[in-house]
C-alpha positions in Angstrom: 10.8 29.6 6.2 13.1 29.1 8.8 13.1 26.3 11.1 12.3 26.2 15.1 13.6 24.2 17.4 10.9 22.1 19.0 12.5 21.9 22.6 12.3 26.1 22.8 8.6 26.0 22.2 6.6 23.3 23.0 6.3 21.6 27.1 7.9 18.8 27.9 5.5 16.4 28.2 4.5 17.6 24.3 8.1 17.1 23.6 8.0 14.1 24.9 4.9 12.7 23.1 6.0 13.9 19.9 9.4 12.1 20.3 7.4 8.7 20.6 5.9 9.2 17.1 8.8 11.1 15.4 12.1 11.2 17.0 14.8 13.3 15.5 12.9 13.8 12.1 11.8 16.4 10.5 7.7 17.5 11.2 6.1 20.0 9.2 3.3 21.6 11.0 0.4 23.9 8.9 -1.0 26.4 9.7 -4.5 26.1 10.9 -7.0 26.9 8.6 -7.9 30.0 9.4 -4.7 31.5 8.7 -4.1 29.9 5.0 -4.6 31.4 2.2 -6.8 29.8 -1.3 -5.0 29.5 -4.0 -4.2 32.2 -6.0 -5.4 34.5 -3.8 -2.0 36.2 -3.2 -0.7 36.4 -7.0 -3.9 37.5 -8.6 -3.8 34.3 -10.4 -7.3 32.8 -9.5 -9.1 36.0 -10.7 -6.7 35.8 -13.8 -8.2 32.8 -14.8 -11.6 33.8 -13.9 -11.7 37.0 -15.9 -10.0 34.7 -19.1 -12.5 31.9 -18.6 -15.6 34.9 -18.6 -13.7 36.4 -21.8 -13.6 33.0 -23.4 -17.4 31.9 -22.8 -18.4 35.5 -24.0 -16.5 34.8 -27.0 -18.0 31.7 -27.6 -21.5 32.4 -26.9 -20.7 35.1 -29.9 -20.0 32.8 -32.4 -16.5 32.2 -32.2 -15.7 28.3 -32.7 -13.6 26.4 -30.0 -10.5 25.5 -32.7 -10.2 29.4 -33.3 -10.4 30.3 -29.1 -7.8 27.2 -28.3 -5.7 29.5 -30.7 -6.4 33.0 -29.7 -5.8 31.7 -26.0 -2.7 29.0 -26.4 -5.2 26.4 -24.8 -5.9 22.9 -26.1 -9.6 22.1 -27.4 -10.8 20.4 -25.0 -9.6 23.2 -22.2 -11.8 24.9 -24.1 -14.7 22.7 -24.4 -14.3 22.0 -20.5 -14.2 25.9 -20.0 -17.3 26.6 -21.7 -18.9 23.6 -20.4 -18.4 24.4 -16.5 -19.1 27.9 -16.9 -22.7 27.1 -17.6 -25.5 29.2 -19.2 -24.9 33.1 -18.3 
């Protein structure tokens, strides 16, 4: 991400308000909240975890304790316990 200068793109007056605030620092601006993207959304990660967290409660509604899942998935108990707790009844 590249930086813009402020002077090429916003008015004067703009300029000039912005100065009063924040003059010669650096301002991050977002993007509006339309245009952002939810986390994980991009890397696959979010449905990662979401297809994991299904495998895990299936698992453990079959009879397959929490100390052996923590194992099997290189999570700590009580990830495990919260897991299967939030997940709710399916």
């Amino acid at each position: 991400m590249g930086y813009i200068r402020a002077e090429d793109v916003l008015p004067s007056e703009v300029l000039t308000l912005v100065q009063e605030f924040i003059d010669g620092q650096m301002l991050y601006v977002p993007k509006k909240d339309a245009g952002r993207n939810t986390w994980g959304s991009i890397s696959g990660t979010k449905e990662y975890l979401e297809y994991r967290n299904t495998q895990i409660c299936t698992e453990y509604r079959a009879g397959c304790s929490v100390h052996l899942l923590a194992e099997k998935y290189c999570l700590s108990v009580k990830s495990i316990q919260r897991i299967v707790r939030t997940s709710g009844p399916s």
